[in-house]
C-alpha positions as CSV (number, residue, x, y, z in Angstrom):
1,X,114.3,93.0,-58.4
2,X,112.8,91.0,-55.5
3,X,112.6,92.6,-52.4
4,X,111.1,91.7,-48.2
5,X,108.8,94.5,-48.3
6,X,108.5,96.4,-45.3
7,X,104.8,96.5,-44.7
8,X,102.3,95.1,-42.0
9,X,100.8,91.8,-43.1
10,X,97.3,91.3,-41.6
11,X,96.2,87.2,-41.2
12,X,99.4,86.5,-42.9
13,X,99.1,82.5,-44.0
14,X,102.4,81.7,-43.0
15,X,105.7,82.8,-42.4
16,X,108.3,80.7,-44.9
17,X,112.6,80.5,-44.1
18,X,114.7,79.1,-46.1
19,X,117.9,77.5,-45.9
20,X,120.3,78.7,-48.9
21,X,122.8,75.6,-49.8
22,X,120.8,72.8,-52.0
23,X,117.9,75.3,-51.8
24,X,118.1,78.5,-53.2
25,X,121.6,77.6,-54.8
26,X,123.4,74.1,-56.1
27,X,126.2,73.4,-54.1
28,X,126.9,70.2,-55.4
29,X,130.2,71.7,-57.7
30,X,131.3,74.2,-54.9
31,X,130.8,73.9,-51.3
32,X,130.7,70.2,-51.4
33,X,133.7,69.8,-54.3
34,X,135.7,72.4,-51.8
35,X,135.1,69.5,-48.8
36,X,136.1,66.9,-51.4
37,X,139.0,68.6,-52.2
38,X,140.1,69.3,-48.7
39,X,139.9,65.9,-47.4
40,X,141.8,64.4,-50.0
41,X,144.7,67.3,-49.3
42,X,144.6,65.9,-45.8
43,X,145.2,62.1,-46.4
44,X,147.6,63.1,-48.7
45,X,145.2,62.2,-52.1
46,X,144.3,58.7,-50.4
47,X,141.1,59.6,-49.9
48,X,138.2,61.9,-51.5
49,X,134.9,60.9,-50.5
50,X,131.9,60.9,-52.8
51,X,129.0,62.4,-52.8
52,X,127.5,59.3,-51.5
53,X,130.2,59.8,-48.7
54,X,129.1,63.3,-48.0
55,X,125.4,62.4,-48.0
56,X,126.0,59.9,-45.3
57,X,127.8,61.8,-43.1
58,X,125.0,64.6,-43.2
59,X,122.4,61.7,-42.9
60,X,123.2,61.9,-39.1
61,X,122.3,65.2,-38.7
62,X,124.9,66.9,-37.3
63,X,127.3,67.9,-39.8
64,X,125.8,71.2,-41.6
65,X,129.2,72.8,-41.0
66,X,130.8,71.9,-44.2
67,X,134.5,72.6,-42.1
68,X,134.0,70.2,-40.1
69,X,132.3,67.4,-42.0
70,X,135.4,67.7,-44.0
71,X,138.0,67.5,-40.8
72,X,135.3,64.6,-39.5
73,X,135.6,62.6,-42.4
74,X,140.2,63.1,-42.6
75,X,139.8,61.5,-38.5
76,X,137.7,58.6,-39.7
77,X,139.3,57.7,-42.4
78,X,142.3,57.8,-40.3
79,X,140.5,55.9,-37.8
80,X,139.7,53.1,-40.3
81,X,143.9,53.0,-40.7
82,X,144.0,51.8,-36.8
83,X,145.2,55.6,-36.0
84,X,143.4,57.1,-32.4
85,X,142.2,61.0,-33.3
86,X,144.8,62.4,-30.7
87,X,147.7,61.2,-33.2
88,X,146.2,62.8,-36.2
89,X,148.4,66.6,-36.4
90,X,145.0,68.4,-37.8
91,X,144.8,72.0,-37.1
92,X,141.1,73.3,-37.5
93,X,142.0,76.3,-38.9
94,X,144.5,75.7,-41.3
95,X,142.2,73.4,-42.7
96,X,139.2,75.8,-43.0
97,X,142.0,78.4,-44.5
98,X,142.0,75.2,-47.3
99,X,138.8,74.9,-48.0
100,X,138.2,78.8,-48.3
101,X,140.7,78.8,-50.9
102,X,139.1,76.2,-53.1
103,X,135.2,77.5,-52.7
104,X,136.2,81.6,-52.4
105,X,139.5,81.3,-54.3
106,X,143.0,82.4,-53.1
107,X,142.1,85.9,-52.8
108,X,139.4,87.3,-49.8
109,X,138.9,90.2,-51.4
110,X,138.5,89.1,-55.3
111,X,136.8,85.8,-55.0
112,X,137.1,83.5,-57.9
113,X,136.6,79.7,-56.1
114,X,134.0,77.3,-56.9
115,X,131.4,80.0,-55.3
116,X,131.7,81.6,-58.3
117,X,129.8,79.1,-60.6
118,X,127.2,78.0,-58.6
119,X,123.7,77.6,-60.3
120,X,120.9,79.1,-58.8
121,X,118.0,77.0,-57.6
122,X,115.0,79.9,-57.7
123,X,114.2,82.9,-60.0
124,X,113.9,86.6,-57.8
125,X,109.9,86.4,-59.4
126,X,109.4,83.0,-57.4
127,X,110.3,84.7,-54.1
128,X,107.9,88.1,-55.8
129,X,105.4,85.7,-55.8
130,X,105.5,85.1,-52.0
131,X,105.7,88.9,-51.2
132,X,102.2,89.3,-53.8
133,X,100.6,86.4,-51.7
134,X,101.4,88.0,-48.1
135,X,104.1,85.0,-47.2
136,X,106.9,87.3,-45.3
137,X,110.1,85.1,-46.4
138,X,113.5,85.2,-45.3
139,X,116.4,82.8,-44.8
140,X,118.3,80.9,-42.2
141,X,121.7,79.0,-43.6
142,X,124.8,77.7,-41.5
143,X,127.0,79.9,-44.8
144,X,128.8,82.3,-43.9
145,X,127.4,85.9,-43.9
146,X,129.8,86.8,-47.0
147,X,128.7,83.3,-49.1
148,X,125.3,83.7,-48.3
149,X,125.2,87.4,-49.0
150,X,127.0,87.0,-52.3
151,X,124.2,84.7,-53.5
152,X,121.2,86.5,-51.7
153,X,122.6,90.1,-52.8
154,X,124.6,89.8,-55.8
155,X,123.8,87.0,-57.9
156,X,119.7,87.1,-56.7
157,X,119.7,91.0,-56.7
158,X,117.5,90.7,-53.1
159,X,117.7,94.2,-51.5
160,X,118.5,93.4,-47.2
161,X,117.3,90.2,-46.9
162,X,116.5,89.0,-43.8
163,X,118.9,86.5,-42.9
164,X,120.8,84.9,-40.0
165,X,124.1,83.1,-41.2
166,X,126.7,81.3,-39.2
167,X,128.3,84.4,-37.0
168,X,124.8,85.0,-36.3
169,X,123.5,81.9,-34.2
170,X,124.8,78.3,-33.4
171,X,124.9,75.8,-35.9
172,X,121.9,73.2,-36.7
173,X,119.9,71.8,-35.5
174,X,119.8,73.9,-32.9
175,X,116.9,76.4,-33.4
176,X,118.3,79.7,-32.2
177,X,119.1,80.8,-35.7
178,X,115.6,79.8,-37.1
179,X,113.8,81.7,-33.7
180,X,115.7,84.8,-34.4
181,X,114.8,85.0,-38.6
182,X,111.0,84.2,-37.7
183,X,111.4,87.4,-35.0
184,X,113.3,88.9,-37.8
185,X,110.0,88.9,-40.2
186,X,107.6,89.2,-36.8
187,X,108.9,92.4,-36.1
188,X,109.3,93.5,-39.6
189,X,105.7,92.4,-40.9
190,X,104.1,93.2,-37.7
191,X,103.0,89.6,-38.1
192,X,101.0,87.2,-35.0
193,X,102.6,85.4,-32.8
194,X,101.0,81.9,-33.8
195,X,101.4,82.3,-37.4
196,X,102.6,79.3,-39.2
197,X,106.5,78.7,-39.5
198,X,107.9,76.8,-43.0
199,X,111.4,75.9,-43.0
200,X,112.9,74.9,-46.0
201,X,115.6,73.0,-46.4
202,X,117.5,69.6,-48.0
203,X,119.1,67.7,-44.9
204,X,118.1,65.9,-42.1
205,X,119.9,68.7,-39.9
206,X,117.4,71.4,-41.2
207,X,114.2,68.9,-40.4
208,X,115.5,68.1,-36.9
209,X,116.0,71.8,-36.4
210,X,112.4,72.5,-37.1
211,X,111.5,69.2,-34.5
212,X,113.8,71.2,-32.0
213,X,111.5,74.2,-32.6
214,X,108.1,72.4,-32.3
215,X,109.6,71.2,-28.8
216,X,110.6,74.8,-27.6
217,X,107.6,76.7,-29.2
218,X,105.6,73.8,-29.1
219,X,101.7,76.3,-29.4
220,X,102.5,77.2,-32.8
221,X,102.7,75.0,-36.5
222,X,106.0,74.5,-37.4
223,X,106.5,72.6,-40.8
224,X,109.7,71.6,-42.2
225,X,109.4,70.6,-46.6
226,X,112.1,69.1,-47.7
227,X,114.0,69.8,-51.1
228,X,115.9,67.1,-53.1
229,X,119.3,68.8,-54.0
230,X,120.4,68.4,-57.6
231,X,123.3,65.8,-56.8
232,X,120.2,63.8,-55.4
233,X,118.0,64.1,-58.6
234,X,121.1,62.7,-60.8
235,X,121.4,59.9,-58.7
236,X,120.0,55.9,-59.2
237,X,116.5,55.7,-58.1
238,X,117.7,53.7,-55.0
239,X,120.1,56.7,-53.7
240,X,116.8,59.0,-54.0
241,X,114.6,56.9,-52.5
242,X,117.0,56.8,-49.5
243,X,117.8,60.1,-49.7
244,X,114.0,61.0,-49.0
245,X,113.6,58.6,-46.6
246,X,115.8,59.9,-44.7
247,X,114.0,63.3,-44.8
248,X,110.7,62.1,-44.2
249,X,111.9,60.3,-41.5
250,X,114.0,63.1,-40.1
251,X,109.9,65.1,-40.3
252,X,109.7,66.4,-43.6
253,X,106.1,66.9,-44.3
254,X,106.3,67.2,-48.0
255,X,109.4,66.8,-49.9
256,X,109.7,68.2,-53.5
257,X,112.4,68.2,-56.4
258,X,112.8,72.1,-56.5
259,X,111.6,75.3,-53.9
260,X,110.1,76.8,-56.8
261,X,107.0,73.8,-55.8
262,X,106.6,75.5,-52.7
263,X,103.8,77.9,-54.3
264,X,101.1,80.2,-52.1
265,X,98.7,76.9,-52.7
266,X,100.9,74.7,-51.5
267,X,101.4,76.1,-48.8
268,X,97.5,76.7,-47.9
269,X,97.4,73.2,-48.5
270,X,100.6,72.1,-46.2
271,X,98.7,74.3,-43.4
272,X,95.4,72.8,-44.1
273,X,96.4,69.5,-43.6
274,X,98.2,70.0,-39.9
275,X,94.4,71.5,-38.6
């Protein structure tokens, strides 16, 4: 099995996080079905939006929590009815109770949602490949601790990951979660302070979180490579195109149809090009 070694890393090339939902695992039939289905429960089955929908929404870079992209899109469509948000009855937490019991299933202690079916997006060997190259890796994700340890531990077989989830730091873009993984791996690798940072991840809130990072910590590389999630690949040729626009423009370096791209060379490559 794949595991963060816990050994000093001397002139380590880089130091690579990655973001878990349309990176390490598709999403496409569970987290995002899960908002699909909770919006159309509260308009009453007038409304589910598409992934189109979704994509948009998340185009503007602020809606990584998948709770409340789904209650943002029950007020606009409401909205679009001539109804002012402060007459919509919505209560937050009834509605993320919802949305748990589609993606976990009915049951917190025996889950058997959508999360349960969720193909994976790397191989443990891919990650291996890191460790054999001296790239410390770990992962930042606005999942919860539970979904992203469920993928991470159980389905990937990764022995304590490093990983900030959502009770861990505030959501993206903001960079505090992203600061605290890359101290995470510093203090764990005994790595320098001006090693290069990757951040991997497929939405515009993950490449503005890395342009909030280059403004904080602005005397060290940060790079941000974008990943095309698999609803994105199935798409027409138009949706893609826009799709990666809207990463590049949101400072994707590279952009690539699957992590698994990101090799060692790459990498040495990505870091080459930004000296």
């Amino acid at each position: 099995m794949a595991s963060n070694l816990n050994k000093s890393v001397s002139r380590t090339l880089a130091i690579v996080v990655f973001d878990i939902d349309g990176v390490v695992r598709d999403v496409g039939g569970s987290y995002r079905r899960a908002l699909a289905d909770t919006v159309e429960q509260y308009t009453s089955g007038a409304y589910r939006p598409s992934q189109l929908d979704i994509d948009a929404l998340k185009s503007e870079g602020v809606w990584n929590n998948d709770w409340e992209a789904s209650q943002e899109l029950v007020y606009r469509y409401f909205e679009k009815q001539g109804k002012n948000r402060t007459e919509i009855a919505l209560d937050y937490n009834t509605l993320v109770a919802f949305f748990q019991s589609r993606y976990r299933g009915p049951n917190p202690e025996n889950w058997t949602g959508y999360i349960c079916t969720e193909p994976l997006l790397l191989a443990p060997n891919y990650l291996e490949s890191l460790t054999t190259a001296g790239i410390p890796w770990g992962f930042f994700s606005g999942a919860t601790r539970g979904s992203a340890e469920y993928v991470l531990c159980k389905r990937l077989g990764l022995k304590t990951p490093v990983l900030i989830a959502m009770e861990d730091a505030p959501g993206k873009p903001d960079p505090t979660g992203l600061f605290a993984t890359v101290q995470l791996l510093e203090q764990q690798f005994s790595t320098s302070e001006t090693t290069p940072i990757i951040y991997v991840g497929d939405t515009v809130a993950d490449m503005y979180t890395v342009e909030k990072a280059k403004l904080l910590q602005p005397n060290r590389l940060w790079i941000g490579v974008g990943i095309l999630p698999p609803h994105v690949l199935q798409e027409t040729t138009q949706q893609l195109e826009a799709y990666t626009a809207n990463l590049k423009q949101a400072g994707a370096k590279i952009i690539l149809p699957n992590v698994q791209e990101l090799t060692a060379g790459k990498i040495q490559e990505l870091i080459a090009g930004e000296k």
